[in-house]
Backbone bond lengths (Angstrom), bond angles and torsions (degrees), N, CA, C in turn:
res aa  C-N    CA-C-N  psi(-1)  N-CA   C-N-CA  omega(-1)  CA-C   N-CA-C  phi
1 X - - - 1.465 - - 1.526 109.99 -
2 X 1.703 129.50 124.21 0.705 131.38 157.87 2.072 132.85 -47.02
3 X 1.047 124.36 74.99 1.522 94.63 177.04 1.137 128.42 -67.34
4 X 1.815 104.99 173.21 1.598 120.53 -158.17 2.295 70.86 -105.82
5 X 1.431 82.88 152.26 2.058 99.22 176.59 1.840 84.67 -138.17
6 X 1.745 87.13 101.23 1.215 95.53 158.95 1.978 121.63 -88.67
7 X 1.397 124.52 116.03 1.416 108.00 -149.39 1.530 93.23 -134.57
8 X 1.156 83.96 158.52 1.740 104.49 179.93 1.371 110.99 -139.34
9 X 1.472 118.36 136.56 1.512 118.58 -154.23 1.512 88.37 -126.98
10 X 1.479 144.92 139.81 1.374 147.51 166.64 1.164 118.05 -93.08
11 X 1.523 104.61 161.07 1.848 102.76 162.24 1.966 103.44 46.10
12 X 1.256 111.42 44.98 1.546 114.97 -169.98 2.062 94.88 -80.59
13 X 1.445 115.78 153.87 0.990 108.03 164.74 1.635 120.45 -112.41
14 X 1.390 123.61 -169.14 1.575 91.09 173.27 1.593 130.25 -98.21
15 X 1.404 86.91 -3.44 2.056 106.75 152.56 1.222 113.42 -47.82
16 X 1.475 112.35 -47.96 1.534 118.53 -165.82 1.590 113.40 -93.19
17 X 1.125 98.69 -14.78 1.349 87.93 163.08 1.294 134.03 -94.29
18 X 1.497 99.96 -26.00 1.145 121.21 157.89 1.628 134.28 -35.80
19 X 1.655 103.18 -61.26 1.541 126.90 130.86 1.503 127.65 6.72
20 X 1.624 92.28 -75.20 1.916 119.44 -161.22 1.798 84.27 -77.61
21 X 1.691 120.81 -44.89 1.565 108.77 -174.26 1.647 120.91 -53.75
22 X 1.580 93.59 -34.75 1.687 89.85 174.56 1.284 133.62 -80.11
23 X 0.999 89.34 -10.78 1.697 105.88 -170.07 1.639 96.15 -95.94
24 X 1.492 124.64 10.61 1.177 126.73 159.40 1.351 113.01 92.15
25 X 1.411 139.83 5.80 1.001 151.08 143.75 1.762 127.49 -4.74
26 X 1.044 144.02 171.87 1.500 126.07 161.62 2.071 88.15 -168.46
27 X 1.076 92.34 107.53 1.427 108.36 163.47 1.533 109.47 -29.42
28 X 1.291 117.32 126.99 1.796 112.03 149.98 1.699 113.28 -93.60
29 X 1.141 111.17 -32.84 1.872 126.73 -167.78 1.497 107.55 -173.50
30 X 1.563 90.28 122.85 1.725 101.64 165.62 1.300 110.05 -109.75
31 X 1.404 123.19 112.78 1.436 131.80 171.64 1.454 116.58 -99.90
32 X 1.372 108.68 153.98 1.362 113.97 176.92 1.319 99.94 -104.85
33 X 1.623 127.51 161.63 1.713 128.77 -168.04 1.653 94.51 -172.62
34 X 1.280 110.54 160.49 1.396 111.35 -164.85 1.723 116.07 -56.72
35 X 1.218 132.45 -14.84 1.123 154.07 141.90 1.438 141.80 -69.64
36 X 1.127 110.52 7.95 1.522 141.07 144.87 2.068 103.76 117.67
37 X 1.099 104.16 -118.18 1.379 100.55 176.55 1.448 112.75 -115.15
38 X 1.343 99.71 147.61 2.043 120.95 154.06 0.967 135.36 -112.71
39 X 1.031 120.72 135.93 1.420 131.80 177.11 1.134 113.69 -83.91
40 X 1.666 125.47 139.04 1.713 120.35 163.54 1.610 114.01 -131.42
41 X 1.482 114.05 137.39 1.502 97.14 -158.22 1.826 81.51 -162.32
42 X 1.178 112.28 157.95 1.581 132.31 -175.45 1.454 110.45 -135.73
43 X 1.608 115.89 135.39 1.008 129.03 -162.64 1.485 100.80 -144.17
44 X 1.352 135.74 133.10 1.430 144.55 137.99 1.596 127.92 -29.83
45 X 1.247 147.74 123.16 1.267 139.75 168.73 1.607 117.64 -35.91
46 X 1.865 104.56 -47.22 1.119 119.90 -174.93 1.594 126.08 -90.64
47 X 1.509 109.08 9.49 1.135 121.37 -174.37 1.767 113.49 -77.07
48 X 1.400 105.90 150.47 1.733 100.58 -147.29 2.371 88.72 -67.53
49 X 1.161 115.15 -6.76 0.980 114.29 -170.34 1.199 136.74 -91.28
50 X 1.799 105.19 -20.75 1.400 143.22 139.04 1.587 97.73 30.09
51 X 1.444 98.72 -119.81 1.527 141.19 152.14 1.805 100.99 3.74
52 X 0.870 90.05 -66.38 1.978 92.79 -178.76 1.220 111.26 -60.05
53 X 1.455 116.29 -53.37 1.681 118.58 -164.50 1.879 89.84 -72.55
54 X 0.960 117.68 -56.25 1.515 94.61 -175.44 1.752 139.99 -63.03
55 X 1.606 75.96 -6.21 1.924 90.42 176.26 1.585 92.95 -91.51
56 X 1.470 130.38 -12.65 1.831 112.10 177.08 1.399 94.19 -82.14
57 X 1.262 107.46 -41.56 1.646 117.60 -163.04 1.641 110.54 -37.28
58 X 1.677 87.37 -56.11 2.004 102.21 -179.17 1.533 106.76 -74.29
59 X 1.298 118.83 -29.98 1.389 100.36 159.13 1.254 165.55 -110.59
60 X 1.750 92.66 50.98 1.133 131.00 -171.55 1.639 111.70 -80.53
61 X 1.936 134.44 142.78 1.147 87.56 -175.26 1.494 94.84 -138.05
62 X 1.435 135.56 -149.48 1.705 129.36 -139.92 1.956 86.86 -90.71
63 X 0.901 113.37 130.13 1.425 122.77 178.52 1.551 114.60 -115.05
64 X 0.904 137.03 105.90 1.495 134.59 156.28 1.595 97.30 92.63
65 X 1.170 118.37 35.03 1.905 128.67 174.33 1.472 95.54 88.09
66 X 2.063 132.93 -10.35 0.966 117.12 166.76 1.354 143.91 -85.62
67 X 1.217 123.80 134.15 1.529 120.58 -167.82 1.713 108.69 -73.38
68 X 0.841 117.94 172.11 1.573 131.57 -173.06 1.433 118.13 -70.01
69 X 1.129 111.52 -15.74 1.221 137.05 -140.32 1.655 86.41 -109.56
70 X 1.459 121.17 -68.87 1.363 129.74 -177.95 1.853 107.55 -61.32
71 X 1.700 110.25 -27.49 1.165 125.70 167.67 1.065 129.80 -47.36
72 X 1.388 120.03 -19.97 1.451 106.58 -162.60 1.790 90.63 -150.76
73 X 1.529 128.00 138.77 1.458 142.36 -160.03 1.282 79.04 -124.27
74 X 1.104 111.89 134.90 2.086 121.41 170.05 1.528 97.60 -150.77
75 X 1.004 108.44 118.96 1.661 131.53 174.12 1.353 104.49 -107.54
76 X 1.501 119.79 123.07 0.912 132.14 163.23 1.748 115.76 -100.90
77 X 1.933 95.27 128.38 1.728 89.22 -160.61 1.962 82.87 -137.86
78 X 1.510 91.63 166.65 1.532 91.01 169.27 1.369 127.66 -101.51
79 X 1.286 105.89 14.50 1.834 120.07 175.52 1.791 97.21 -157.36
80 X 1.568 97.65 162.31 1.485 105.86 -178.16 1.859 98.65 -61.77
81 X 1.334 91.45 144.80 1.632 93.62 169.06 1.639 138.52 -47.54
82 X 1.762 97.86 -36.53 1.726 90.11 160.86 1.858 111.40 -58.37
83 X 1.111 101.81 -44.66 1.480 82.54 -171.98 1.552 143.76 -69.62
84 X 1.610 99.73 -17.96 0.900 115.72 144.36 1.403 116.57 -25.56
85 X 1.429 92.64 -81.84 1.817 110.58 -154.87 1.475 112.49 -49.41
86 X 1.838 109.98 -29.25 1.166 118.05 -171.17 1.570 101.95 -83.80
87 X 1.440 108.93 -28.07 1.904 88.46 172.51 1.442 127.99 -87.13
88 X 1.263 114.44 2.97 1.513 139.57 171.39 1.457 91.44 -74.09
89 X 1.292 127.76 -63.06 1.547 112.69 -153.41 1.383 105.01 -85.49
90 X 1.566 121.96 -21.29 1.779 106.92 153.49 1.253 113.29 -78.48
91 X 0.900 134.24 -19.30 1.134 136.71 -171.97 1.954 108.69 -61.24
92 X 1.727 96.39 -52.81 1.537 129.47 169.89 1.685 104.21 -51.45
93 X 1.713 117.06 -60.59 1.395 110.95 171.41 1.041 125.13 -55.36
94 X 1.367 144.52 -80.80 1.120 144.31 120.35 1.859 120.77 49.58
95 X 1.038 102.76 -54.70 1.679 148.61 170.64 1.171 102.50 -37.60
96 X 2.178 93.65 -79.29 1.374 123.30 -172.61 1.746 125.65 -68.58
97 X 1.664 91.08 -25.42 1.611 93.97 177.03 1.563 105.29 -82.37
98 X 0.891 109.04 -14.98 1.555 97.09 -164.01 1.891 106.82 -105.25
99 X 1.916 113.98 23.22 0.894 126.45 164.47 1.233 106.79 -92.64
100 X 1.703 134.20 138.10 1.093 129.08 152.56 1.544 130.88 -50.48
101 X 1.215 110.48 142.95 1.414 116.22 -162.89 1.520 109.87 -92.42
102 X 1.323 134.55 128.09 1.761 123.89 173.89 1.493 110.78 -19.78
103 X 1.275 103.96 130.17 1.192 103.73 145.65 1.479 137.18 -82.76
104 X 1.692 118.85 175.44 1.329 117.27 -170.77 1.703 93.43 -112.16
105 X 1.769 92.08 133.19 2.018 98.60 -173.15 1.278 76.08 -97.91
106 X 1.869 105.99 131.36 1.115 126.84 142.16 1.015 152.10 -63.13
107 X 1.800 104.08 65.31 1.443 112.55 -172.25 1.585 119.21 92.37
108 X 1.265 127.20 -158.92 1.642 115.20 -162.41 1.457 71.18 -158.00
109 X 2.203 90.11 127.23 1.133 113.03 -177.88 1.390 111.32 -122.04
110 X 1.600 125.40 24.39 1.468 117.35 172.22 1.485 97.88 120.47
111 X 1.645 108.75 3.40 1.917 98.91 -169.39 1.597 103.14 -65.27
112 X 1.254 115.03 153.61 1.704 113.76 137.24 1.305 127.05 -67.51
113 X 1.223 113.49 140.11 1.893 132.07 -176.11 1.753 103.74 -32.24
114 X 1.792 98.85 -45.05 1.682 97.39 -179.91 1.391 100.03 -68.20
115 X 1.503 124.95 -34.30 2.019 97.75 -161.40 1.721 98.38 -96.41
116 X 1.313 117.29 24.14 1.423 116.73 -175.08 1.998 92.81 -102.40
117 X 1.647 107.16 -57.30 1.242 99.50 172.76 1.638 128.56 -63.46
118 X 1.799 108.79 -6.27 1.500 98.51 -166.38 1.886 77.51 -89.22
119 X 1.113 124.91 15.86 1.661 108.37 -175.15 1.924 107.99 -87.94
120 X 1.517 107.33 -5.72 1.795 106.45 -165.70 1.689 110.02 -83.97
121 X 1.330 79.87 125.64 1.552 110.17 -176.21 1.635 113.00 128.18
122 X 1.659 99.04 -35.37 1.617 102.28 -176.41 1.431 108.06 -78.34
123 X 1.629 126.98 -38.55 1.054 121.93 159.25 1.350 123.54 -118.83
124 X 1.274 120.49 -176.50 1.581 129.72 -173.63 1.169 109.53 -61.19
125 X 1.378 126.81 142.62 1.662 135.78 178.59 1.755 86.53 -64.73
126 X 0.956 112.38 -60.84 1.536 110.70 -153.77 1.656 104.52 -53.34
127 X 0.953 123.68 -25.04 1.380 135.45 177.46 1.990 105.47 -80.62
128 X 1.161 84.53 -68.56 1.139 70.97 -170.66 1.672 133.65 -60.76
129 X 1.568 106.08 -9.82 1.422 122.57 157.99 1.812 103.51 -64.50
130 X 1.371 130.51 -52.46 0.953 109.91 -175.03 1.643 124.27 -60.22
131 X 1.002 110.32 -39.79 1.404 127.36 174.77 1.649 97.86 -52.62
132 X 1.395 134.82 -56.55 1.467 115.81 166.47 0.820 128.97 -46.26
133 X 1.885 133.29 -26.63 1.441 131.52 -175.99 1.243 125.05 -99.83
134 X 1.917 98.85 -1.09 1.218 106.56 169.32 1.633 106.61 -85.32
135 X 1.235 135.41 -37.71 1.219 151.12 160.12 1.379 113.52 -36.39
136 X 0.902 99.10 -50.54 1.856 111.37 177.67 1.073 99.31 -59.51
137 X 1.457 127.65 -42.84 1.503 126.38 -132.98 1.936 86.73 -101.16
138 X 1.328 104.24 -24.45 1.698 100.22 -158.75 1.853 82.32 -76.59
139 X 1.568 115.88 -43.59 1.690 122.63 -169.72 1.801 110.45 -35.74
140 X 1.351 95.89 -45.16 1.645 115.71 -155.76 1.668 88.53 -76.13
141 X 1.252 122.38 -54.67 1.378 122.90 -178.41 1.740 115.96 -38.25
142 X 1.067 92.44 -58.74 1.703 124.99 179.29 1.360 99.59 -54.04
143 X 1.248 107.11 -68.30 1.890 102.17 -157.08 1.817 96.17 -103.64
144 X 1.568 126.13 -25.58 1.150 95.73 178.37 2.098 90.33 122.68
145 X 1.058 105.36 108.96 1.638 125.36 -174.75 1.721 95.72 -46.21
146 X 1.633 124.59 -33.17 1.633 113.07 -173.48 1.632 101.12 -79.89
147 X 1.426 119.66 6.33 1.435 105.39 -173.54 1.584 111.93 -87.47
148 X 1.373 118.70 -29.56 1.261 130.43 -174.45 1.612 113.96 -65.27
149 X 0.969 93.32 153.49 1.968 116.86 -171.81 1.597 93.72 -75.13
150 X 1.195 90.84 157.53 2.253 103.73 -179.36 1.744 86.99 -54.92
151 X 1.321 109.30 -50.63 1.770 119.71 -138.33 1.709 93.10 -57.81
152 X 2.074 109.24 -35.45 1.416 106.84 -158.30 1.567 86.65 -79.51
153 X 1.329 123.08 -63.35 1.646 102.33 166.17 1.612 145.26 12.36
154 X 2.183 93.76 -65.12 1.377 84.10 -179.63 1.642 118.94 -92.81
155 X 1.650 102.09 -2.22 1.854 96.51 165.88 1.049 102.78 -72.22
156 X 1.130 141.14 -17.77 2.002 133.60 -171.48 1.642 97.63 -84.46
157 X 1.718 127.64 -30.73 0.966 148.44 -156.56 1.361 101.87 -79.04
158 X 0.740 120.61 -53.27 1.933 144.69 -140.13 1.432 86.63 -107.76
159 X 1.574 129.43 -81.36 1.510 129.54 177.20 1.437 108.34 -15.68
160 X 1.932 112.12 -68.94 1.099 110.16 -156.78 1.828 121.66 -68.37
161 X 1.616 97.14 -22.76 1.390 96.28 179.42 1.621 99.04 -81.71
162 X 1.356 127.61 -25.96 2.130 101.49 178.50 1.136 81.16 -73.02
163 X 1.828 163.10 -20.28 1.312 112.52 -162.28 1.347 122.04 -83.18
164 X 1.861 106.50 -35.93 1.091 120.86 164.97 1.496 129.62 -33.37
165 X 1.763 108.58 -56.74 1.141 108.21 -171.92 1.320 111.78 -87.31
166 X 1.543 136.17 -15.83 1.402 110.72 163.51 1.436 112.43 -101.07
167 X 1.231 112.83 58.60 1.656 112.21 164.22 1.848 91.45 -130.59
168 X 1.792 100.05 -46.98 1.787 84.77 176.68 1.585 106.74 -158.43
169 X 1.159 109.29 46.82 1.435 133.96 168.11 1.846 100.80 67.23
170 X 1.765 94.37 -157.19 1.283 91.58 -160.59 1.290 122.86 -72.41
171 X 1.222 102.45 -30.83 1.808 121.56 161.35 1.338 118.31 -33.69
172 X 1.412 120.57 -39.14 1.703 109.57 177.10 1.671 89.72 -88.35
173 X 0.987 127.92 -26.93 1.295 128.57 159.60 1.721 108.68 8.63
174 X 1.956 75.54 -93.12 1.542 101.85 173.21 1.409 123.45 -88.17
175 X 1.068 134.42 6.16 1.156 143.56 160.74 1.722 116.03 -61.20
176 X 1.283 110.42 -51.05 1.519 133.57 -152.13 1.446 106.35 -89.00
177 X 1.479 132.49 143.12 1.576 121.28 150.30 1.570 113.55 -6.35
178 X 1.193 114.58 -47.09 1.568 105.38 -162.12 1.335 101.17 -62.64
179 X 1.513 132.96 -37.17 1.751 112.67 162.42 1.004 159.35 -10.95
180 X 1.436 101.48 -20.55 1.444 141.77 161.58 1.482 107.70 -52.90
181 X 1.495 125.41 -53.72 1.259 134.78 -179.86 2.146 107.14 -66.25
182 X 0.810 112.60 -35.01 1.740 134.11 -163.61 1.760 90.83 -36.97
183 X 0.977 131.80 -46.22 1.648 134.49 -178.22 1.671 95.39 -52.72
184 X 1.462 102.78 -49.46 1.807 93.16 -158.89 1.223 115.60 -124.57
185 X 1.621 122.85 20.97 1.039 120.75 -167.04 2.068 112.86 -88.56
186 X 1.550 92.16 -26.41 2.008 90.74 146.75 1.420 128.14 -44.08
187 X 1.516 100.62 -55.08 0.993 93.08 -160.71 1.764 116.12 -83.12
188 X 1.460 94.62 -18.27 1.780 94.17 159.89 1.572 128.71 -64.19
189 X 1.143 106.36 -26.62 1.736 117.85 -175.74 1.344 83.33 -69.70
190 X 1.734 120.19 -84.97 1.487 106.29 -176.31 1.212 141.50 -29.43
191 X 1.649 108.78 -34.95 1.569 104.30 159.85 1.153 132.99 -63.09
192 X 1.121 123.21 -22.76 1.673 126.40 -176.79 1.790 101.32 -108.56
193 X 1.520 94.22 12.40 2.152 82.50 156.73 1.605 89.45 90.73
194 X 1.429 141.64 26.15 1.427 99.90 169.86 1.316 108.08 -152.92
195 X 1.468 146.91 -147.10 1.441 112.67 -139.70 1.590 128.72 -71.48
196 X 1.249 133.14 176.27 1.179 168.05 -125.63 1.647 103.80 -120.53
197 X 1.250 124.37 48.12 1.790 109.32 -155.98 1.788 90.71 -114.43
198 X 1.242 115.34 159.94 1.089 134.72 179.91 1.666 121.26 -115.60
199 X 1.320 124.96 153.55 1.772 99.21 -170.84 1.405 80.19 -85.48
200 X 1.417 138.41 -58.73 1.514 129.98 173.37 1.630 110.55 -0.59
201 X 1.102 99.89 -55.98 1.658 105.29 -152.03 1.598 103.42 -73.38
202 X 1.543 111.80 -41.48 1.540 105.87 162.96 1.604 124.77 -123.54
203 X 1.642 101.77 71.26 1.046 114.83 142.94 1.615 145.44 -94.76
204 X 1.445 113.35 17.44 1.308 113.48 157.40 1.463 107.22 -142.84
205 X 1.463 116.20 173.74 1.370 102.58 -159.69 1.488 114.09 -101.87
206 X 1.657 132.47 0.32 1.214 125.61 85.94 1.709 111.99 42.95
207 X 1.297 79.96 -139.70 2.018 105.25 161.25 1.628 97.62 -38.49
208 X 0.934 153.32 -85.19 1.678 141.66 -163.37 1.719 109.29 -37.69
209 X 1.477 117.29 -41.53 1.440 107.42 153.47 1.033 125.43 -69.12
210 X 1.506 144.35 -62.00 1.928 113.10 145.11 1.056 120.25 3.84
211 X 1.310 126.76 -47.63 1.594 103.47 -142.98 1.807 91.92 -116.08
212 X 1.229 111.63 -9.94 1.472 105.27 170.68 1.642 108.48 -81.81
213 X 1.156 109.01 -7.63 1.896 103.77 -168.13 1.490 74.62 -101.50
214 X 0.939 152.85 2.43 1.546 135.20 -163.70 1.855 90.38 -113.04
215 X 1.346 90.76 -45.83 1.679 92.62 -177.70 2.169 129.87 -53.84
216 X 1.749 79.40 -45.78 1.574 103.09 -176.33 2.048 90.01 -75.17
217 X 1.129 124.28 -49.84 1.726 129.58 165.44 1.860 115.58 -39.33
218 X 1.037 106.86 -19.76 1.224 95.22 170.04 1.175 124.91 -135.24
219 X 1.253 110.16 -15.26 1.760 101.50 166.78 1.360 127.90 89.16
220 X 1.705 129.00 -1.69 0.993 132.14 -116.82 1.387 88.99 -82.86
221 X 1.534 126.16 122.90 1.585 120.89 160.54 1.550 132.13 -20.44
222 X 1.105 128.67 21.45 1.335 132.89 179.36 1.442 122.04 -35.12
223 X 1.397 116.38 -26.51 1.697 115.89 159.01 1.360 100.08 -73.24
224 X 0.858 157.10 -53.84 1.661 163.12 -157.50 1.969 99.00 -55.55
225 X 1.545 77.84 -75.39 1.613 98.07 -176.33 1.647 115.01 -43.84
226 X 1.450 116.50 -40.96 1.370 106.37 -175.49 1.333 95.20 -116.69
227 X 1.344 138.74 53.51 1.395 126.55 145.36 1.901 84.88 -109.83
228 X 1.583 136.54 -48.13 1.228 121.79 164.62 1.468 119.56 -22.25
229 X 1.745 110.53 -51.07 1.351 118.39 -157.38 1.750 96.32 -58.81
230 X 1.174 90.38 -59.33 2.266 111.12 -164.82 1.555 76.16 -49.01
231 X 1.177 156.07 -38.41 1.931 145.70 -115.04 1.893 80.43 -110.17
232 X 1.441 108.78 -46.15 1.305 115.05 -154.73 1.868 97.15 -77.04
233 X 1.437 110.14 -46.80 1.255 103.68 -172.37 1.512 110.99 -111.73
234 X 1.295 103.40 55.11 1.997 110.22 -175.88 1.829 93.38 -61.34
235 X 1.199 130.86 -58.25 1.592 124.94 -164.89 1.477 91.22 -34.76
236 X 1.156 122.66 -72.82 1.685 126.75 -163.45 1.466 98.03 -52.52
237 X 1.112 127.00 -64.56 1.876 123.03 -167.93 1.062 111.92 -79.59
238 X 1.743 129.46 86.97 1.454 119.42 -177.30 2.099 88.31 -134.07
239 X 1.662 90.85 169.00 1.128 84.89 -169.70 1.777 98.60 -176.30
């Protein structure tokens, strides 16, 4: 097998490069570096030019206290370096498709908060947030909605406003049972890091379309953000 010598020459002058041009050479990148310029360029074993580039190569000589030796980077590869790189990164996809993807937990079957969070990665955040608010939701039944912590609050808080608004924006929002949340549901978004909303700002419905084109416009990870939140304050959300 012929190899490809992907090489890099330092501290080059323009004699010497001059040199590497006749000898049939073809530049890939000339950089400048605190030691003046390099050249980088790839050549075949079997290339009719071979023979030449390695007779400049050896007679290259110590430049700037450097020896020839430190002068010159030669990689020996079995294809030119783009191609390499390009079968590495299918190679890399390839990789990724052929990893299984999270699954979706069907619902909340009696776990504790700890064996619900030791579940991330195996299933979907978005799931597995729901499965906390169903938990929450069975707690409050049981013991009574004043028993719960602020923190379990704002997953019941936060849940109910993404469900509302991507089934029919903010309007069923406030339209719906979930209204219940409308006092504190700012201040839950703000707790878990994400937007900036005011009740001012959607009090007519008007402004509630604003704020749904602003909502569906940004996308904001809100499964992400409040499975972090529940991760950060598990002591408070147990169950």
């Amino acid at each position: 097998m012929a190899f490809f010598h992907h090489i890099t020459v330092f501290a080059v002058s323009e004699d010497e490069k001059a040199d590497f041009l006749e000898a049939g050479v073809k530049f890939k990148e000339i950089t400048r570096g605190p030691r003046g310029e390099c050249v980088i360029f790839e050549i075949q074993e079997g290339d009719p030019c071979w023979e030449k580039v390695i007779a400049v190569i050896e007679a290259l000589p110590e430049r700037d206290g450097m020896s020839r030796k430190y002068r010159v980077q030669n990689l020996s590869m079995t294809a030119p370096m783009e191609e390499l790189m390009q079968e590495l990164k299918e190679r890399t996809a390839a990789l990724k498709r052929s990893q299984p993807s999270p699954q979706w937990l069907d619902g909340y079957s009696g776990q504790s908060s700890d064996e619900l969070l030791s579940l991330e990665g195996k299933y979907r955040t978005d799931s597995l947030v729901l499965a906390f608010e169903q938990a929450i939701k069975e707690k409050a039944e049981q013991k009574g909605l004043r028993t719960l912590a602020d923190e379990e609050r704002i997953v019941l808080a936060v849940e109910a406003l993404e469900r509302e608004v991507n089934n029919g924006g903010y309007d069923q929002f406030f339209r719906n049972p979930s209204r219940q949340f409308a006092p504190t549901v700012v201040g839950a978004l703000q707790r878990i890091g994400l937007e900036d909303l005011t009740l001012d700002a959607i009090e007519t419905v008007a402004k509630l379309n604003r704020c749904d084109d602003a909502y569906y416009k940004d996308a904001e990870p809100i499964a992400d953000r409040l499975f972090a939140f529940i991760k950060a304050n598990q002591v408070a959300i147990e169950f």
